[in-house]
N, C-alpha and C positions, 0 to 999 in steps of 0.2 A: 504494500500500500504506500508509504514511503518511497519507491520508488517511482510508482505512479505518478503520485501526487507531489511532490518536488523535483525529483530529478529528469522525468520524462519532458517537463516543461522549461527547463532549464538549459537542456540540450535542444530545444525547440526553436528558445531564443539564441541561444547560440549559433545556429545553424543558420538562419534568419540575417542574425548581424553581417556572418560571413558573408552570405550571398549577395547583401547590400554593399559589402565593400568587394565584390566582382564586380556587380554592375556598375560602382564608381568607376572603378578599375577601366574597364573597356569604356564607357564612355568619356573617359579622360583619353585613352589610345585613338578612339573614333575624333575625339574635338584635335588632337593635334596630327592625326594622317588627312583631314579631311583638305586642309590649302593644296596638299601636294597632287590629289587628283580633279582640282578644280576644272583643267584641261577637258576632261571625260565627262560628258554632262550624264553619262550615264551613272558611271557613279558615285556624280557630286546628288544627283536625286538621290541614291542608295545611302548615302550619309547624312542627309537632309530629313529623310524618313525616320531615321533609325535614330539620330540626337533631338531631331522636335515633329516628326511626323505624329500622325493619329492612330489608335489602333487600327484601324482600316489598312491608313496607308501601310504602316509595318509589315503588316499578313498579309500585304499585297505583292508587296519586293521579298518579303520570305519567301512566298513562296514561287515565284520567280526567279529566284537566286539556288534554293532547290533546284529548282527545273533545270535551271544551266551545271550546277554542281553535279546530276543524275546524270544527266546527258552528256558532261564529259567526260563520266564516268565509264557509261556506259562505252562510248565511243571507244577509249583506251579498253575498257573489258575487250571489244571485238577485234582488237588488234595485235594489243599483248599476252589475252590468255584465252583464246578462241575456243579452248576445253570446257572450260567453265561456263561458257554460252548454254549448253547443254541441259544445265539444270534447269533455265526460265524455257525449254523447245524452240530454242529461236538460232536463228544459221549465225554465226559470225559475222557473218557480210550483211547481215540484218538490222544484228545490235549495231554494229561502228555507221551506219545511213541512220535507225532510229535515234541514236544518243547524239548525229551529229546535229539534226531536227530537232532533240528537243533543246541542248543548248542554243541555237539560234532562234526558237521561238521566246526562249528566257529571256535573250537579249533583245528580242522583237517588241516584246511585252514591256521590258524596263524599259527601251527608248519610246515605245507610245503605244497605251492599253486599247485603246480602238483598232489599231492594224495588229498588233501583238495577239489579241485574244483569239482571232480563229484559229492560228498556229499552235497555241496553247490547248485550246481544246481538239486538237489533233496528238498535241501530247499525249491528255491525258487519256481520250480514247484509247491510243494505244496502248497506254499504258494498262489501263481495265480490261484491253483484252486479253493481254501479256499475263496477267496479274489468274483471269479468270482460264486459261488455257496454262497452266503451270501450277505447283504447288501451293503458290504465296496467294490464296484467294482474297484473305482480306484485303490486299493490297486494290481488289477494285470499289472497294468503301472508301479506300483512302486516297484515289487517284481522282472517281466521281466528286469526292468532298473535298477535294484542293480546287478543281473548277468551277466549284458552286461558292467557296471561299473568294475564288479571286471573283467572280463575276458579282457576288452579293458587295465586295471591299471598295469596287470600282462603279457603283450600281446609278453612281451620279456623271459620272465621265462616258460611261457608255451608252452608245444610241438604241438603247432597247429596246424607244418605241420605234424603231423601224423593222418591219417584219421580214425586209430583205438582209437586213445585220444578223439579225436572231436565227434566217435561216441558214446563213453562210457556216455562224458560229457551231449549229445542229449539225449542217453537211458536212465541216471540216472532221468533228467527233467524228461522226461516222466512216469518214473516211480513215480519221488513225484507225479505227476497229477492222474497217474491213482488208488495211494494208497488212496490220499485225495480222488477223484470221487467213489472207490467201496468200501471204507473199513472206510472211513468215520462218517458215519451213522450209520453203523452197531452195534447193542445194543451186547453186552456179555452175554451169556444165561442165567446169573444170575441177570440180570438187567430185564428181562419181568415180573420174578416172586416177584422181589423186591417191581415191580409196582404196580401188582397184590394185596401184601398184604397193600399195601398205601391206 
């Protein structure tokens, strides 16, 4: 009971303190790297957001900077360890075209959320279908809810009453799904005979 009742909350606040002297911490690193990328208006926004943005805007460039982070990710996955492609069902030469898509839809998205989001929503379709054709299923709750994040984050910048944006944004999803669903798997003609002599 004693431990409960004094020490459990003790270690509470402590934990607490510490984390509020991390986020000093970085946002002291973030106020003095920000003059040197003034140049880059891409990510003079991303510092902008992050030292006096809104929650909107923050979880807007998160997850945007995600996007670019996954997709470079991925990109280097299909090039450096083409074995490991294997686990998500997806060809090598699939991942490094997907991941190199969705880093430049992140950077499409951070330089202007109106032209950026159909590319995004081509992400992230691909990405639910990756997610739903592969073990990692949750990952298509968490790919549909990054695009309903950014689209809800940005709900004042984007022309949603226009029915031809909305559809563009629909069609591009659709299309990440159905490039991930037919074109996926698909081996490169040079890859059967590769097999062959293995």
């Amino acid at each position: 009971r004693f431990e409960v009742r004094i020490v459990w909350p003790l270690c509470l606040q402590a934990r607490a303190r510490s984390m509020e002297g991390v986020v000093a911490k970085v946002f002291e690193i973030l106020t003095i790297a920000r003059p040197h990328f003034e140049w880059l208006p891409v990510a003079d926004k991303c510092f902008a957001a992050a030292l006096s943005g809104t929650t909107e805007e923050r979880s807007s460039v998160a997850a945007a900077l995600m996007t670019v982070a996954a997709g470079a990710a991925h990109a280097l996955q299909g090039v450096a360890a083409p074995s490991t492609c294997g686990q998500m069902n997806v060809q090598p030469w699939f991942m490094t075209c997907a991941g190199l898509w969705m880093l430049g839809s992140g950077c499409a998205f951070l330089w202007n959320e109106v032209v950026g989001l159909p590319f995004m929503a081509a992400s992230m379709g691909g990405a639910a279908a990756t997610a739903a054709l592969s073990p990692a299923k949750p990952g298509v709750v968490f790919s549909s809810a990054t695009l309903g994040a950014v689209v809800y984050c940005n709900k004042d910048k984007l022309p949603l009453d226009n029915p031809m944006y909305i559809l563009l944004v629909v069609g591009m999803w659709a299309y990440g799904i159905w490039g991930r669903a037919f074109l996926g798997n698909k081996k490169l003609r040079g890859d059967d005979s590769s097999a062959k002599k293995d």
